[in-house]
N, C-alpha and C positions, 0 to 999 in steps of 0.2 A: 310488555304491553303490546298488543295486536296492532298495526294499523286500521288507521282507522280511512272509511271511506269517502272519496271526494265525491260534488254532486254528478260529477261527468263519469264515474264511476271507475277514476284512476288511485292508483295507493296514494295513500300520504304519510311524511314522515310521525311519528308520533308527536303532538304540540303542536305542530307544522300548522296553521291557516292553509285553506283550502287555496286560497290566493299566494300562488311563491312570488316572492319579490323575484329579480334580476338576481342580486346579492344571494338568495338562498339558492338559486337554482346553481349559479357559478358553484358555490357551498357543494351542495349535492354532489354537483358531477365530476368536483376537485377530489373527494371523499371515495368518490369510482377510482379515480388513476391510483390512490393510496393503497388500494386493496391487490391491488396489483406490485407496490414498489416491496421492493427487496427481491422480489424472486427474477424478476428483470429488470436491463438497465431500463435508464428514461426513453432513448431514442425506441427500445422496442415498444414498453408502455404507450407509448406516445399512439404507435398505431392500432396499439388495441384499443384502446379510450376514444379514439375520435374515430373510427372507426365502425364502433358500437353506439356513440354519438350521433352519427351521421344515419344512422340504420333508424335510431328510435326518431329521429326526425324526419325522415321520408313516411315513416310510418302516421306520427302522429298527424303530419301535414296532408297524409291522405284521409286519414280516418276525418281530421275537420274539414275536407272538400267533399269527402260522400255523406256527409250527413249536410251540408248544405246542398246538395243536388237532390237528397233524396226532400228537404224542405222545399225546395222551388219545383218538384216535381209533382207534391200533392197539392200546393197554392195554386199550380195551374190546373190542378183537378185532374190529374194522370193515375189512372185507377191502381189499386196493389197488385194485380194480376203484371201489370207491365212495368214493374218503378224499376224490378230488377234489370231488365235492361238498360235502363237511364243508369242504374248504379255501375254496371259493366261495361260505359261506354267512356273509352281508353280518353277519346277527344276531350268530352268535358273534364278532364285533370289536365292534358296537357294545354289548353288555353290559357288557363289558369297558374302556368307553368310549375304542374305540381308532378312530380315522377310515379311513376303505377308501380306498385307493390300487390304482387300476388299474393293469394291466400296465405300460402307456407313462411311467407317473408314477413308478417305483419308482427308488430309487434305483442299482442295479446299473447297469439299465438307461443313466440318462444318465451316469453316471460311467463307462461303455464308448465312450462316443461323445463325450467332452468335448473330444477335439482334430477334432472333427468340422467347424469351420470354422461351422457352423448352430447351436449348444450352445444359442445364448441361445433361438432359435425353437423348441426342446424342452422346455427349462423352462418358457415360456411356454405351450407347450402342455400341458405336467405340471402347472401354476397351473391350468389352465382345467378341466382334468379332475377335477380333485382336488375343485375346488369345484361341480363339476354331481355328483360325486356322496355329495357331505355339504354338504348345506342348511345348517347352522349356520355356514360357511364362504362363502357365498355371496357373492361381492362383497369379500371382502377378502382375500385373496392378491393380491402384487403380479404383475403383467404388465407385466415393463418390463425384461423383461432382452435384447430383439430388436431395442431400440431403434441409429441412426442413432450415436450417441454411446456405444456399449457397444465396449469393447475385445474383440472375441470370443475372440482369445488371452487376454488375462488373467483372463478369465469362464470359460474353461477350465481354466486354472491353478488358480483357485478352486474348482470344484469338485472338482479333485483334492485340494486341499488340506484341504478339509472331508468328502473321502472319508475321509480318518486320525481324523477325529473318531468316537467312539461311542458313542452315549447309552446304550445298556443293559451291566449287566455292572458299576456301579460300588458296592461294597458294599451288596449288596440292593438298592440305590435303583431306583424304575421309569425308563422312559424318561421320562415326562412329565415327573416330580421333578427327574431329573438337568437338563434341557430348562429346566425352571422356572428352577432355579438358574444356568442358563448364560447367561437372556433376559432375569434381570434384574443379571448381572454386567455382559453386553452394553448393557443398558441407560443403567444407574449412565459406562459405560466414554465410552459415544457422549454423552452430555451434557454432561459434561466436556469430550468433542473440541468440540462444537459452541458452547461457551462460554455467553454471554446466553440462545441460543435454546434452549438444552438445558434449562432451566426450564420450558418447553412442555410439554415430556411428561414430569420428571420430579421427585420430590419423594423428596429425602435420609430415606431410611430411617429414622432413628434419629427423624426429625420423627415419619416416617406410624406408626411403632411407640409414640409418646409418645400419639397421636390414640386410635391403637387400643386402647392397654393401658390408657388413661383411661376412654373409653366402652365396653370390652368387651363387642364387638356377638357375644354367645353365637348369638343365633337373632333372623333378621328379616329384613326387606328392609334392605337398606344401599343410599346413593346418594351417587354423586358428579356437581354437576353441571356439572363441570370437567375427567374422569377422566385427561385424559393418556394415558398408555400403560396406565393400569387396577393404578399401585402400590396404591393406598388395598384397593382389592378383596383384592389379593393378600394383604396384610400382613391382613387382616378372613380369609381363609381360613385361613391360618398361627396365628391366633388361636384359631380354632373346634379346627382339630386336634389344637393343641398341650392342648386340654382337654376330650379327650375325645371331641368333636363329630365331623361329617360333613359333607361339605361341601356337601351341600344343607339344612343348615340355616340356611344364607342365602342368599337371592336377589339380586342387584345390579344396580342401574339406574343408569344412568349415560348421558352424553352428551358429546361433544368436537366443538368448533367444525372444528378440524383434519381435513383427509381423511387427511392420513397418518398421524398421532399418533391418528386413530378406527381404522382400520386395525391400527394397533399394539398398541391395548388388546383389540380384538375377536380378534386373536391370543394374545395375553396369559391372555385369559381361556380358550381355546380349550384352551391349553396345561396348565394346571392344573385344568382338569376341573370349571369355575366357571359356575356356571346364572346369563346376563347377559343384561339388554334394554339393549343400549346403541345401539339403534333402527336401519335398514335402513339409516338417513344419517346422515352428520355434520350436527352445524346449532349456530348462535348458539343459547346458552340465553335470552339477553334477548330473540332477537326472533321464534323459534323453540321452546316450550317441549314436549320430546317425550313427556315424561309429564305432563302437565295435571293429569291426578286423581289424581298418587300422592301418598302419607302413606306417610313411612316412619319406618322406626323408629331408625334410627342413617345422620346424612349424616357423609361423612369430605370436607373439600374442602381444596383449593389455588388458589384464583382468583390471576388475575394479577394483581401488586399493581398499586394507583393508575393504574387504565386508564382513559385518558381519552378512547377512542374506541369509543363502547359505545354501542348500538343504547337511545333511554330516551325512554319513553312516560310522559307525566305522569299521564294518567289509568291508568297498573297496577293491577289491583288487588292487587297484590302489597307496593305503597309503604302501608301498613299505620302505619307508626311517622313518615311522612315522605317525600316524593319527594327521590331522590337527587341530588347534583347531577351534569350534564353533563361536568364536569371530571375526576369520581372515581366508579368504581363499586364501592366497597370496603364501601358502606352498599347498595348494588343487589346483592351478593351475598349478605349478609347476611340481609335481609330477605327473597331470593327464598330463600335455605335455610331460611328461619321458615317461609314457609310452606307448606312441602313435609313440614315435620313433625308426625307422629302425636299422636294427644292426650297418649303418654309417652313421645313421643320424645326424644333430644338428638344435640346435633352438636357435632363440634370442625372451626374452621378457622382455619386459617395465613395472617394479615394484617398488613399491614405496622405497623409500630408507629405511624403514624400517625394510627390507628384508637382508639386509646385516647385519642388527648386533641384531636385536630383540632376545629377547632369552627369552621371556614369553609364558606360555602354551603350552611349548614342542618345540614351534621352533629353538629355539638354536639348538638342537638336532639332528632334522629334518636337518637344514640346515649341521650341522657336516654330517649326513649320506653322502648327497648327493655329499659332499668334500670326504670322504673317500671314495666314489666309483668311483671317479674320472670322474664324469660327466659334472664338473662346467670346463668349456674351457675360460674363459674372464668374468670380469664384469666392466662395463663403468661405473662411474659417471658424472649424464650428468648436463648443467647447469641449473641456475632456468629460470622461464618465458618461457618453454619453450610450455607448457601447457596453453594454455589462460583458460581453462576451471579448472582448476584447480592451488591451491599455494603447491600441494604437493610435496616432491621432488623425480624426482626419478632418476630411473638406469638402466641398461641394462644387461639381464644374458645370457649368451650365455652358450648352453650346447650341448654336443656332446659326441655319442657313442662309438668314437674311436679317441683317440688321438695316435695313432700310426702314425710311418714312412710310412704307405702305401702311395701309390703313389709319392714318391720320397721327401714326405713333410717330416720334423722334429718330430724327436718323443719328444713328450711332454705328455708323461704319469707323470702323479704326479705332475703336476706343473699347473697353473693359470697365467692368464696376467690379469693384474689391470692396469686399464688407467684413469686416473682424467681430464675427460673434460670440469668443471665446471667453466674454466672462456674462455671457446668456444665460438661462436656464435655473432650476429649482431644482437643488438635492430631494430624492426622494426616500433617499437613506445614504449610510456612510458610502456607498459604492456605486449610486447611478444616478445620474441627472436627465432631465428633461426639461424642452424647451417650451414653455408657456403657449398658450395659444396667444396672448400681447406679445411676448418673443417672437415667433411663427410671421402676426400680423404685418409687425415692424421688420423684417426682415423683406417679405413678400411686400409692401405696402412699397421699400425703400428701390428695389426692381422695376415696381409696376412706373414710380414716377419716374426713374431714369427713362424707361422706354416710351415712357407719355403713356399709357394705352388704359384700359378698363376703370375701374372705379378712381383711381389716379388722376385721370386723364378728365371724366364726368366731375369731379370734382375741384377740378382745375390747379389739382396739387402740379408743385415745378419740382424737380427735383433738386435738391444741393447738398453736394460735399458736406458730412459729417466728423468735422476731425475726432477721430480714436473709433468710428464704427465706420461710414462708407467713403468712398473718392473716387471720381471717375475717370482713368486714365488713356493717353491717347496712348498709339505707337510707341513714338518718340520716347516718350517717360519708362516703359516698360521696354528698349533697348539700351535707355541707360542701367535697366537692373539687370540689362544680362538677361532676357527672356524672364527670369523668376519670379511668382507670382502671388509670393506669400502675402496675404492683406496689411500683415502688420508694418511690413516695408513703405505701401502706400498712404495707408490711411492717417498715420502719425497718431500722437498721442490725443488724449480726450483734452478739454477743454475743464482745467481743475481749478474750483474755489481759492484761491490761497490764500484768503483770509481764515481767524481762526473762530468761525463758529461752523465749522462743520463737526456734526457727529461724532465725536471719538471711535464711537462703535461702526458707523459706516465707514468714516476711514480707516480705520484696520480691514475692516472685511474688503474696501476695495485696495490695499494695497497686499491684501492675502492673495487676494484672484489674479492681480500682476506678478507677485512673486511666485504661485505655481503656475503661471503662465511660464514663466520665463524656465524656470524648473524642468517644464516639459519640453521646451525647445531646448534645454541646455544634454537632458540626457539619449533626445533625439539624435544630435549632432555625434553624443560618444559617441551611440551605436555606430552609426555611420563609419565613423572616425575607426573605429573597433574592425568594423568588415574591412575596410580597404586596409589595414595592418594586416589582415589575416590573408590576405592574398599577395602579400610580397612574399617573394621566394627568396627566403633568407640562404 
């Protein structure tokens, strides 16, 4: 059966409603990557599909700004002899913050010629064009669709296929929004495909939502110096708008070692309308640093856990609390994020649970420094599964320059809040969990009132000791542990029923989530245990 025609005069799939839901469109363009899988891995696919994604959405987003400039040109009564220059004039798209696509680059254009036997040598010509003439773009659109190893049948096929795709038109949402939300479905989709590696560029939403709703970066420079495909950024603009804000009320700096996962976030940000310096190149932040003088005010990161092959200069002067050791740079992330921060700044990052009580080649130490200088503000333990791309466990450190009463908040100089969230969260199947946005709230909600400050504070919540989820500890308490900072140490157990009308079925499930708790701390310890045997010299 033919396609048949929609009223804007785009294809539809056959049955298809002229109107795609969200759900169809994801449909569609998941349907694109498949056309592609088996003749390459995922991490290639990845950047043909978004890619080609991102090409049909500059397109389509200009094609719906010249047809409303050419509507507000004849309302004002601007005759047909002149409208073509209102249509060629660059400015009216870029106010509008929409990118100019040249003739050759539009999307009609190649999707006329996609059985043309050349498709990929067009597209790669429509990347080349598209970025000479939007400088923000410069250097990252892929060019690789002309290559020796590109099926040009099935690169055609593709672009027909993501011809049926159409980002404007979906209840009020703009093209960018709709786009937004497709790139990081497509995101979330390809990391999962790509298994281990797919940790590279991406960090589980309900993480980088706990990061953001804790530090609620309102207005500032935000950095990541990690960024991956530029989630952290994303989830920091979705924060500002949802309260009011605008979205140049944060600037984001950011870096990726990765050429193509730098590529991904420089698109990323492109897409949602995001003012980012995440520099001309990819580069090592250990050996490479491409902001030197910034101080910012809220870093959000995801370093790769326990990397043991990391660029490390004894004399840094960034080892501040202790030089790292060559084995782990999980205290060289740390440290390089302390010192990137403002005189009131703070940061939240996601490291491996290691991190709170390791005390091999110097970190003990290290981590004591950064307790004694009272820069450690919170650390979460979060649950397992939460990572598909990894079984490691981890946690959340939150650090911050100034725990003083300024701004009407609680002075919590010398003291830490420890929260145990490790039996949080909603299986979303046998292999990964996520953490509720009620999870999320309580977590952030149990922060905001330690520190007194925002909706906590309006609201006149106090904050208090939760035994078996939060406790707030001074100095003293945590040099009886020996610096270690594991929550479960502190918080002590929940507060249990012990009469017998509780649930049978709750009670199992919550003595399930203790016994793999303890399960997972118990085969953490082997490992451990396991390495330091394997370094004695028998």
């Amino acid at each position: 059966m033919p396609p048949r025609k929609r009223s804007n005069g785009q294809m539809g799939l056959p049955g298809m409603p002229g109107a795609q839901t969200m759900a169809e469109l994801h449909e569609i363009l998941w349907k694109s990557a498949d056309k592609l899988r088996g003749s390459m891995d995922a991490a290639q696919y990845k950047d043909f599909v978004l890619g080609l994604v991102f090409l049909k959405y500059v397109s389509d987003a200009f094609a719906e700004r010249r047809e409303q400039i050419r509507k507000e040109a004849l309302a004002d009564g601007v005759p047909e002899s002149r409208l073509e220059a209102f249509l060629e004039d660059r400015d009216e798209y870029k106010r509008e913050e929409i990118f100019w696509v040249p003739d050759t680059a539009r999307w009609g254009s190649l999707a006329a010629q996609a059985k043309s036997g050349n498709i990929g040598e067009l597209i790669d010509q429509a990347m080349d064009v598209i970025m000479k003439a939007n400088s923000e773009l410069t250097g990252v659109l892929p060019k690789i669709f002309n290559r020796d190893n590109v099926d040009q049948r099935r690169l055609g096929e593709l672009v027909d296929l993501i011809s049926d795709a159409r980002f404007t038109g979906h209840d009020g949402k703009s093209a960018r929004d709709v786009l937004g939300e497709v790139y990081e479905y497509f995101l979330e989709k390809f990391a999962r495909a790509e298994g281990k590696r797919g940790g590279e560029f991406y960090t589980p939403a309900s993480v980088v939502k706990v990061l953001v709703e804790v530090l609620e970066p309102y207005k500032g420079r935000v950095y990541d110096p990690c960024c991956g495909s530029g989630g952290m950024f994303v989830q920091a603009e979705k924060f500002v708008l949802a309260h009011r804000g605008r979205r140049d009320d944060i600037a984001a700096y950011g870096q990726e070692a990765n050429e193509r996962t730098w590529r991904l976030a420089k698109m990323n940000l492109a897409i949602h309308g995001i003012a980012g310096d995440l520099s001309t190149r990819w580069a090592d932040t250990f050996y490479e640093d491409k902001h030197p003088d910034l101080k910012a005010d809220f870093i959000l990161a995801n370093p790769p856990f326990n990397m043991s092959d990391w660029h490390r200069k004894v004399d840094d002067a960034r080892w501040r609390y202790g030089v790292p050791p060559a084995s782990n740079a999980n205290f060289a992330w740390m440290q390089h994020i302390i010192s990137k921060l403002g005189v009131r700044g703070s940061a939240g990052v996601v490291m491996a649970n290691g991190s709170m009580s390791s005390k091999q080649s110097g970190e003990g130490e290290i981590r004591a420094a950064l307790i004694e200088g009272d820069l450690v503000a919170c650390v979460i333990a979060l649950p397992p599964q939460l990572f598909r791309t990894t079984q490691i466990p981890a946690c959340l450190w939150f650090f911050t320059k100034d725990k003083s009463a300024r701004g009407g908040q609680t002075d919590r100089s010398g003291q830490v809040l420890f929260i145990d969230a490790r039996t949080m969260g909603t299986m979303l199947d046998r292999t990964e969990r996520v953490l509720t946005d009620e999870d999320i709230a309580k977590i952030a909600g149990a922060y905001h009132a330690w520190r007194g400050r925002g909706s906590a504070r309006e609201s006149g919540i106090l904050y208090e000791d939760e035994p078996g989820f939060c406790y707030s500890a001074d100095l003293d308490q945590i040099r009886k542990h020996d610096h270690v900072l594991t929550p479960g140490r502190y918080v002590g157990a929940a507060k249990v029923d012990n009469s017998d009308d509780e649930p049978v079925a709750e009670k199992i499930e919550r003595l399930t989530k203790e016994l793999l708790a303890y399960f997972e701390e118990s085969a953490r310890l082997e490992q451990a245990v396991r390495r330091q045997l394997e370094r004695i010299d028998v």
